[in-house]
N, C-alpha and C positions, 0 to 999 in steps of 0.2 A: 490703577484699577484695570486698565486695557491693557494692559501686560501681563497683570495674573489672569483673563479671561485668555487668552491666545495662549499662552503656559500650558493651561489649564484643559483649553482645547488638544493642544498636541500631545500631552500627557494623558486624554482620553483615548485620542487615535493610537498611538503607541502599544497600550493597555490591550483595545481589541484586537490589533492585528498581530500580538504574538499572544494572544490567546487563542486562534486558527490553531486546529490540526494543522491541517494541508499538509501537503503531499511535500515528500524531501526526495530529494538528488541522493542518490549515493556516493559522492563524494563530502556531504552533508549530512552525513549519520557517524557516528563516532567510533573509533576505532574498539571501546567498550560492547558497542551494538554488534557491531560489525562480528565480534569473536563468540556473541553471545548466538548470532542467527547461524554461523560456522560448525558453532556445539549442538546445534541441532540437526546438522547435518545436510544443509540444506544450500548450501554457498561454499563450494572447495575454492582452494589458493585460487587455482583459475578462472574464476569468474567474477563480475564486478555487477552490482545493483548498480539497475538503469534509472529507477523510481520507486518510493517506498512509501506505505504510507498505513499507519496505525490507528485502531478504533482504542484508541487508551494509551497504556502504557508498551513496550516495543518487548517489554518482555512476556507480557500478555499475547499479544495482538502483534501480526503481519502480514501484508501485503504487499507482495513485489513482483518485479520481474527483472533476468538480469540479460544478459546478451547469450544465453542459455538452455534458461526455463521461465516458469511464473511458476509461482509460490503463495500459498497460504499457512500460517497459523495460528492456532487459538493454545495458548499452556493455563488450562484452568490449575493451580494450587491445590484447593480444595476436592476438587471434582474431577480426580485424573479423566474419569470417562468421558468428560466432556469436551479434553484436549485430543487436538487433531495436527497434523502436520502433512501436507497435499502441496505435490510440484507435478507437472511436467515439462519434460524436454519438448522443445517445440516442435522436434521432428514426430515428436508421441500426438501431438495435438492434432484432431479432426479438425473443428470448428472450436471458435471462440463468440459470443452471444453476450453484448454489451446489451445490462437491464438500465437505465436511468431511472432514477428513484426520485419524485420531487416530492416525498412526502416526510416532514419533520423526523421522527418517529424510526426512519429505516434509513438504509446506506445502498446506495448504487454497488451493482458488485456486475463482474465481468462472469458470465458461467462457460468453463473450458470443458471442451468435451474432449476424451482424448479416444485413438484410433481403438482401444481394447474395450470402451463403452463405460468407462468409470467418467465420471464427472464430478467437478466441483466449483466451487465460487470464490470470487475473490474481493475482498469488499473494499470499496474505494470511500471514506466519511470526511469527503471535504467538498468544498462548494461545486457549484456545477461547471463551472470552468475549470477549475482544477480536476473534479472529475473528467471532462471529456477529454481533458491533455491526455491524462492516465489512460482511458480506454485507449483515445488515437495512438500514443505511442506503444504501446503495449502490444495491439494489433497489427502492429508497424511491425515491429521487432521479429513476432512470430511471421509473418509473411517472409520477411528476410532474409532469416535464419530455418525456415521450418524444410 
């Protein structure tokens, strides 16, 4: 009986922690993803995703940044109008304005402002440490490279 309850425990832990979004490495996204974010035009041969991270599915939804740019998109299906695809180079980038979100309901997202005054958000839907990695290094990268 103590051995199907300890089974049964780690078989629970297991369960929850690959039910997590959370956020991936881009060496941890699949060569499948990888060709599909390419076709969007949004990741050429030379660049590599630093961090990635999807409200759903990756062909829906994404959120990145590479050693580059940052990047958003949303491909609604249904509702082409709904679909967006928003980068910039980080030399294009003004200011970057990390929002933290602790409320169920909504997603932390990063809002980029870039030097010509367009703006946009980039949505980070994983815990709040995972989120701040994301902001920090994110903010890292464009300081870096900008």
């Amino acid at each position: 009986m103590k051995i199907l309850k300890i089974t049964f425990s780690i078989l629970v832990v297991f369960l929850f922690s690959s039910c997590l979004s959370g956020i991936k490495k881009g060496a941890d996204i699949s060569r499948n993803h990888i060709d599909y974010i390419k076709s969007l035009g949004i990741l050429p041969g030379d660049e590599r995703i630093v961090l990635f991270v999807s409200q759903g599915r990756m062909k829906v939804s994404g959120n990145f940044f590479t050693d580059k740019r940052i990047a958003a998109y949303w491909i609604d299906g249904k509702h082409k109008e709904n679909s967006f695809i928003k980068f910039a180079f980080y030399k294009e980038i003004d200011s970057i304005v990390p929002h933290l979100i602790k409320e169920a309901n909504h997603s932390s997202y990063l809002e980029v402002y870039k030097n010509n005054g367009q703006k946009f958000k980039v949505y980070v839907d994983a815990s709040s440490e995972e989120t701040q990695y994301f902001f920090e290094k994110a903010i890292a990268e464009w300081k870096k490279n900008k």
